[in-house]
C-alpha positions in Angstrom: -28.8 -13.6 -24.3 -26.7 -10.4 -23.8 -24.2 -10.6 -21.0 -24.4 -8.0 -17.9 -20.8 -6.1 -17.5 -19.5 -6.5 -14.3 -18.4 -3.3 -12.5 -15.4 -3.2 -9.8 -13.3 -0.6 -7.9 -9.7 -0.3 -9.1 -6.9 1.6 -7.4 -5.3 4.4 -9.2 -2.4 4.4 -7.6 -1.6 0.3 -7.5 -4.2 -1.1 -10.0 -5.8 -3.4 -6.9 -9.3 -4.5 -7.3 -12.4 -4.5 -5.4 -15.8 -5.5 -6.1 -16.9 -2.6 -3.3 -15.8 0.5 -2.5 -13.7 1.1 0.3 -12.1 4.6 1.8 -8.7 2.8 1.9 -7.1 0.5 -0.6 -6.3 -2.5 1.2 -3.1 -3.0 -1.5 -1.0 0.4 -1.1 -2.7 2.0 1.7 -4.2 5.1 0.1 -7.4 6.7 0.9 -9.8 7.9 -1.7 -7.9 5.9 -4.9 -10.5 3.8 -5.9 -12.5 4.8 -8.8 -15.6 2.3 -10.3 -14.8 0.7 -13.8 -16.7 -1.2 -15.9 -15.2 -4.5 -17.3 -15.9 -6.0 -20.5 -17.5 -9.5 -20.8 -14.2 -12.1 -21.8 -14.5 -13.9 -24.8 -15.1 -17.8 -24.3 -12.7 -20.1 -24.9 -13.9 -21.1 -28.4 -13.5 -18.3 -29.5 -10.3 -17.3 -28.3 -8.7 -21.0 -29.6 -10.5 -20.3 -32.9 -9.1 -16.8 -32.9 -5.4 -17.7 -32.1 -5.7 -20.9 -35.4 -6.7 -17.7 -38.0 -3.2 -16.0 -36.6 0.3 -17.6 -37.9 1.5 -19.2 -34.7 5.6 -18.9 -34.1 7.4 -22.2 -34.2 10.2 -23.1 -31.9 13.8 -22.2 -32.9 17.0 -23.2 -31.1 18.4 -20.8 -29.1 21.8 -20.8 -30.9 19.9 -20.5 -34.2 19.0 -17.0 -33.5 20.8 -14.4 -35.3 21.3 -11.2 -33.6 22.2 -9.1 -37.1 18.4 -8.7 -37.8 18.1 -6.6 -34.5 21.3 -3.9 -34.4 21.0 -0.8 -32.2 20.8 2.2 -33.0 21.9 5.6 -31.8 19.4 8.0 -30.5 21.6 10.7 -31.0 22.4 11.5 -27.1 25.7 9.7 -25.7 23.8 10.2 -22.3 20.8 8.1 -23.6 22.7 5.6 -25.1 25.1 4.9 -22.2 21.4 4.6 -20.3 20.0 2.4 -23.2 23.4 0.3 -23.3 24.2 1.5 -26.4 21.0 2.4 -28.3 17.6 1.4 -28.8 16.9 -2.2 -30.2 14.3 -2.5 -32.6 11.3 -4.5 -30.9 11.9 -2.9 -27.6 8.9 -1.1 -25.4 10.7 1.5 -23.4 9.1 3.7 -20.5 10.3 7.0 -20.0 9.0 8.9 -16.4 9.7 12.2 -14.8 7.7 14.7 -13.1 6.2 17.5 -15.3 8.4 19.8 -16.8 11.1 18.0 -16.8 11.9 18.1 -20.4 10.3 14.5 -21.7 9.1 15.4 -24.4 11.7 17.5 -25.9 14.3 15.2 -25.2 12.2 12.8 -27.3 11.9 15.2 -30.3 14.7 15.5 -30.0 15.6 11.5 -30.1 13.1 11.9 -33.1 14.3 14.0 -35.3 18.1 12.0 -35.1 16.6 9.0 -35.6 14.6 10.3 -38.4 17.7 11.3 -40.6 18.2 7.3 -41.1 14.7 5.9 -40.0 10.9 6.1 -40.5 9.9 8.2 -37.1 6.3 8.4 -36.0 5.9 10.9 -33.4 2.0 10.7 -31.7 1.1 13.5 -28.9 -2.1 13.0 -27.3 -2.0 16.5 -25.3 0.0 18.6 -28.0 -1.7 19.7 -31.5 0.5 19.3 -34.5 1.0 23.2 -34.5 2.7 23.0 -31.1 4.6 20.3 -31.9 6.2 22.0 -34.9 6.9 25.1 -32.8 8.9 23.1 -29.8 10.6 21.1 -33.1 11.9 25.0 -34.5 12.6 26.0 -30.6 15.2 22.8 -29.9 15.8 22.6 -34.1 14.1 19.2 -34.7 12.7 19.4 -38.1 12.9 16.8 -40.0 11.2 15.5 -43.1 11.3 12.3 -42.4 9.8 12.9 -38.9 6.4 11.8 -39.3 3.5 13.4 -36.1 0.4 12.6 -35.0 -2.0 14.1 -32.5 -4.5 11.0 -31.5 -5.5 9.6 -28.8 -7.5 6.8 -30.0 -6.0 3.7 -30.2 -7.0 2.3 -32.8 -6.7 4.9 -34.8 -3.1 4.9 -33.9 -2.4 1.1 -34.7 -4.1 1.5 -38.0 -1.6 4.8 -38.7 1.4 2.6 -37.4 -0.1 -0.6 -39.9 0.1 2.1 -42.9 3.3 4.0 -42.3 5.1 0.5 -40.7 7.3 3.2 -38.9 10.6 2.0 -36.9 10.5 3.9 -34.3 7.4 5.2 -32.3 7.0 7.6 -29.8 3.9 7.8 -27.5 3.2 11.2 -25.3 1.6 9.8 -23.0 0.3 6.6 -22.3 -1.6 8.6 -19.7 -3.8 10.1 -22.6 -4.2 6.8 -25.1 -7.7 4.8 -24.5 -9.2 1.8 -26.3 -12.8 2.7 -26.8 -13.8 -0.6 -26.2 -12.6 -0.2 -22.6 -15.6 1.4 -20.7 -13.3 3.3 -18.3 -11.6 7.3 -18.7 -7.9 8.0 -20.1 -4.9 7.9 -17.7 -6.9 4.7 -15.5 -5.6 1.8 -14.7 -7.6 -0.3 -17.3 -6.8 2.1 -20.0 -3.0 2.1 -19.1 -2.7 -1.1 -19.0 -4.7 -2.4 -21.5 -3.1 -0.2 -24.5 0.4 -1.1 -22.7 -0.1 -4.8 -23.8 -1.4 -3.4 -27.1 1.7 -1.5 -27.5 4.2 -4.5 -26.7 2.3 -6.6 -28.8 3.1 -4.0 -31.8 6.4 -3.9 -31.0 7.2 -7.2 -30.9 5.0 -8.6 -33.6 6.5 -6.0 -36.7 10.2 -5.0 -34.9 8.9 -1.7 -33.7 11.0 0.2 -31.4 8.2 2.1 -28.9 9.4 4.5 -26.7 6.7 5.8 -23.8 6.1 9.0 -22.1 4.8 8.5 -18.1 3.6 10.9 -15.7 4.1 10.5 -11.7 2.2 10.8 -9.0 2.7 13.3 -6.1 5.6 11.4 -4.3 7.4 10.9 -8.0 5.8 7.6 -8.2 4.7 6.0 -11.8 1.5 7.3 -12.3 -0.8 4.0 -12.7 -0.7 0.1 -12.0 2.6 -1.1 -11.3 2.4 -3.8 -13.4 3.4 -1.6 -16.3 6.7 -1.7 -15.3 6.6 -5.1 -15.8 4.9 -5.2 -19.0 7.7 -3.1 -20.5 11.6 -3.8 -21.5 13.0 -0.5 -19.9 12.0 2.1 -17.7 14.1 5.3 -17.3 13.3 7.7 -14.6 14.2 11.7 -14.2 15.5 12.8 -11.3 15.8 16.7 -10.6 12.8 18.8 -10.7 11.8 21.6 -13.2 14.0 24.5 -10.8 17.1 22.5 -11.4 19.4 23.0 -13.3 20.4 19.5 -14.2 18.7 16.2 -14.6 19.7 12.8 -13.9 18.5 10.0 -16.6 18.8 6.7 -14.2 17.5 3.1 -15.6 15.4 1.1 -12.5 14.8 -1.8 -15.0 16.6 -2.5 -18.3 16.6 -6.0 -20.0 19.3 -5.1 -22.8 21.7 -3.5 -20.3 23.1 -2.1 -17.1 21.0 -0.6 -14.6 23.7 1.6 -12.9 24.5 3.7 -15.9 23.2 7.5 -14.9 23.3 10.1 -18.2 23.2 13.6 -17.3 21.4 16.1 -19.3 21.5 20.4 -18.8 18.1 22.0 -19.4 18.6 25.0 -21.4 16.7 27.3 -23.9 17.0 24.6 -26.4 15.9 21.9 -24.6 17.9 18.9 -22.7 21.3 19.0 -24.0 24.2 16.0 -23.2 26.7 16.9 -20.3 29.7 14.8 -21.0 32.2 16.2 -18.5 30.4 15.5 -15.0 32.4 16.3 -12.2 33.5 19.6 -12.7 29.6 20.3 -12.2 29.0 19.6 -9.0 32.5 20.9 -7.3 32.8 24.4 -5.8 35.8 26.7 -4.5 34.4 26.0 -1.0 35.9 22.7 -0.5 38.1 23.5 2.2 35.3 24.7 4.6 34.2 22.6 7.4 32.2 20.3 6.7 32.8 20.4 3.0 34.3 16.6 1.3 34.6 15.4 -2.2 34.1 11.9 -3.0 34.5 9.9 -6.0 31.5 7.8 -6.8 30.9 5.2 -9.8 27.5 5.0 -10.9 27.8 2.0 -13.4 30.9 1.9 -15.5 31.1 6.2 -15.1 33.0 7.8 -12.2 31.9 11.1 -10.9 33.2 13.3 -8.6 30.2 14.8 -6.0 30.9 17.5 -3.4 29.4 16.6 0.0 28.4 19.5 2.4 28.0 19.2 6.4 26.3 20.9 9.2 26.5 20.1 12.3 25.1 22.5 15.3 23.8 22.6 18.6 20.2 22.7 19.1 18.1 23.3 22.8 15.4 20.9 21.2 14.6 17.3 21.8 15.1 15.2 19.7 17.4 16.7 17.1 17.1 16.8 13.7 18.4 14.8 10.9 17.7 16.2 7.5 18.9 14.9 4.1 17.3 14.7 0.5 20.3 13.3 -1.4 21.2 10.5 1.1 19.4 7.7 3.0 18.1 9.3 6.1 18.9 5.8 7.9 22.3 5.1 6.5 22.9 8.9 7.9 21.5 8.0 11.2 23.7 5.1 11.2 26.5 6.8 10.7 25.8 9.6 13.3 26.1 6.6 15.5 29.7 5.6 14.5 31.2 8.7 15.4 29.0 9.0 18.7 30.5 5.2 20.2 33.5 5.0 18.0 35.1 8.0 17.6 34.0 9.4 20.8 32.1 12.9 19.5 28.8 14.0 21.3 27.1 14.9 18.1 23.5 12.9 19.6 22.4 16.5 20.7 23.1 18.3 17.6 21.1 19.2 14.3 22.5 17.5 11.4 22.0 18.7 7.6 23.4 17.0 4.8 23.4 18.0 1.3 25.2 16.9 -1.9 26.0 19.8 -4.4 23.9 19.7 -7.6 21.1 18.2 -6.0 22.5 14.9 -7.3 21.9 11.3 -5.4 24.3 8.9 -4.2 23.4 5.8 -2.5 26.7 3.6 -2.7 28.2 2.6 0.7 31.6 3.3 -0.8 30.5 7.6 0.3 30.2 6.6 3.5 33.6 7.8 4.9 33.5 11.3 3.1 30.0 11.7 5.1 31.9 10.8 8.1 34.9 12.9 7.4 32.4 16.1 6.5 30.3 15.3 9.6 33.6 15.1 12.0 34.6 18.5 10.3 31.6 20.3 10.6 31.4 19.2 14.3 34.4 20.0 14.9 35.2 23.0 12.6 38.0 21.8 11.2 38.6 21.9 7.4 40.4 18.6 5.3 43.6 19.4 3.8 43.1 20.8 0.8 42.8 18.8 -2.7 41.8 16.0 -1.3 39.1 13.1 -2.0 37.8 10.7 0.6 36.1 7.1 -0.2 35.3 4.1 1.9 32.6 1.8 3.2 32.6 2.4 7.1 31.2 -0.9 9.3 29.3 -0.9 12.8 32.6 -0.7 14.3 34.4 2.0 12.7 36.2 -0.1 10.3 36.6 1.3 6.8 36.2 -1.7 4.8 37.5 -1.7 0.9 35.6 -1.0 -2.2 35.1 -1.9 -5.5 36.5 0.2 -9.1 39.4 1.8 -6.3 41.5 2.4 -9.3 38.6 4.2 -11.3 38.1 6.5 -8.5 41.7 7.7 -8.0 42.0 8.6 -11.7 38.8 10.5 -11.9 40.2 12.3 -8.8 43.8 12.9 -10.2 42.1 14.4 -13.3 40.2 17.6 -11.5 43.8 18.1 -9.9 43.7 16.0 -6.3 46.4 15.4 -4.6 45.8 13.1 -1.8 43.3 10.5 -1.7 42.0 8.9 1.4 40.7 5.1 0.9 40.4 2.0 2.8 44.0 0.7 3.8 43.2 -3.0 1.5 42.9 -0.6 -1.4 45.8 1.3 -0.7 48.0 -1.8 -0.5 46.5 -3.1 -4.0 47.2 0.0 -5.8 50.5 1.7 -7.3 49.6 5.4 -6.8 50.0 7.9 -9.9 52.5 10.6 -10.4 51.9 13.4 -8.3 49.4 11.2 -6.3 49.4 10.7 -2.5 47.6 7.9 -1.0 46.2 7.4 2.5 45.2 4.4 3.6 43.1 4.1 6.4 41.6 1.2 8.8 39.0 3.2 11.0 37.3 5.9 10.8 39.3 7.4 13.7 42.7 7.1 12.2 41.6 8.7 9.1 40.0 11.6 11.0 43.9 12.2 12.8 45.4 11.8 9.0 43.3 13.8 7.3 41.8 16.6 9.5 43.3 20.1 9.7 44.4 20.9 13.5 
């Protein structure tokens, strides 16, 4: 007796189910996100058992027993993505790569292809590119390779049977968005599909030591585009921050079993495609820094320091309520800070606009910035410049405190390097640290006394 599929509603946006449509998805609260699918009758549970006994079955080993020679990394021939990586990709390991479009994705992973192909079988498959526009990107960044291996599929299977014949060692998917099993009753880029040939994918990787490296698109707010429970399925997930009018873009890993999370590589988009930008903090400093309003702080995104520019403006407005507008810091860590200065440090900035911007377009988040935002609010209010060469850092507290911070001795190097003189920082730093040649350091308790230290009169 044939069995009857069973249709359901599944979310776009957060893969939640419904067996009726509804305007709103009761999981993530979108409207209009839930498109009908058709599932596909399970298998019983004889069937499964009997399939599982005709596979060889893995036997237990002792943890200790486990050799890690049989897995090395290897380099994908971009420091940036390495440092991201933890030092190269592992064979065996799924890795997600997302960014809006534009970005530079895919010729970054050309790119990573045609490296890796020099010492490794490379199988590149493209799902919206033919093979002719694949070789002409290749000859525009200079990725050709003979031992870089493409496809343009989008069938499944017809990709795991190419992957069973070549038995490449590293594979690179653009995009999962454009893969579909045709035994899933359902369109490319849906949540079954994406899922579905997701677990497919890990199960290659792991079963024949297959490094698999994925393309994702986003959504509209720069979301994953599909279930979240693809980020879970996979080992790592990089995203690219930055948009396709900047200039730079930030590689930054949310989720990363064989390594950090707070490592940030930093790539230049140029004719030639993304290219490694070592030396970072020369970037994103200008010859404005003594303007009001203008700070530079030293921040440490995972074991790299880098020196950001933060930029102030503070002005009176006849409107209620004021605004507060930031893109490159927490909107409520500004507010929060906007009410230091007004009960601590005694400056009526409630009635004024505030803008905040970080040159480069790059985004900080650490509460060790939080006294250069201070010290760049205070000075646009107040139009009074910092002495010149000179970096601010310190966590400020509910009551004006400046509290100390970690890697104090990383920052103060990074800062000496680019030619600063004096360097404000909590006053339990200060007393921890021998300062450098050349090297003057300011240790402050509250936000107030380092405003009298530090600001011009």
């Amino acid at each position: 007796m044939p069995i009857k599929k069973k249709t359901v509603f599944v979310c776009q946006e957060c893969g939640y189910d419904s067996p009726k449509w509804v305007g709103r998805c009761p999981g993530c609260g979108q409207w209009n996100t839930l498109v009908e699918e058709t599932i596909s009758p399970q298998p019983s549970s004889g069937s499964a058992v009997h399939s599982l006994s005709m596979r060889e079955r893995n036997k237990p080993k002792p943890l200790a027993d486990i050799s890690l020679a049989d897995a090395p990394r290897f380099s994908c021939g971009s420091c940036e993505l390495d440092r991201v990586l933890g030092g190269g990709i592992i064979p065996g390991s799924l890795i997600l790569m997302v960014g809006d479009p534009g970005v530079g994705k895919s010729s970054l992973n050309l790119r990573v292809s045609a490296f890796a192909a020099k010492t490794h079988r490379v199988l590149y498959v493209s799902g919206e590119e033919s093979m002719q526009q694949i070789r002409l990107r290749a000859e525009r960044i200079g990725a050709l390779e003979k031992e870089l291996f493409v496809l343009s599929e989008t069938n499944f299977e017809n990709i795991r049977t190419s992957v069973e014949e070549m038995k490449p060692e590293l594979l690179i998917i653009d995009s999962i968005q454009t893969i579909f099993r045709p035994d899933i009753q359902s369109a490319p880029g849906s949540v079954s599909q994406v899922r579905e040939c997701a677990v497919e994918l890990l199960r290659l990787a792991k079963d024949n030591a297959i490094a698999i490296l994925i393309i994702g698109h986003v959504t509209k707010d720069g979301t994953l585009a599909g279930p979240r429970v693809l980020e879970h399925i996979v080992d790592t997930v990089l995203y690219f921050e930055g948009g396709r009018n900047c200039q730079y873009r930030i590689l930054r890993a949310v989720k990363n079993r064989f390594g950090s999370t707070n490592e940030i590589g930093l790539f230049e988009m140029r004719d030639s495609g993304l290219i490694d930008v070592p030396d970072v903090s020369k970037l994103f400093l200008s010859d404005n820094v003594t303007n009001p309003g203008v700070t530079v702080t030293p921040t440490v995104e995972g074991t790299r320091p880098l020196l950001v520019e933060i930029q102030a403006l503070v002005a009176s407005t006849p409107y209620v309520p004021p605004r507060r507008t930031s893109d490159f810091v927490d909107i409520k860590r500004l507010q929060l800070l906007l009410a230091v200065l007004e009960k601590r440090v005694n400056l009526s900035i409630g009635a004024c606009d505030v803008y905040v911007k970080i040159a480069g377009g790059i985004k900080i988040d650490e509460p060790a910035c939080d006294l250069a935002l201070c010290l760049a609010l205070a000075s646009s209010f107040s139009n009074r410049p910092l002495k010149p060469r000179t970096a601010v850092f310190g966590e400020v507290g509910l009551s004006g405190e400046v509290r100390a911070v970690s890697s104090a001795d990383i920052r103060i190097n990074e800062a000496a390097k680019l030619g600063f003189t004096t360097i404000v920082l909590p006053e339990k730093n200060a007393a921890k640290i021998k300062a450098p040649a050349g090297i003057s350091l300011i240790g402050v308790a509250t936000v107030k006394d380092a405003l009298k230290k530090i600001l011009i009169k």
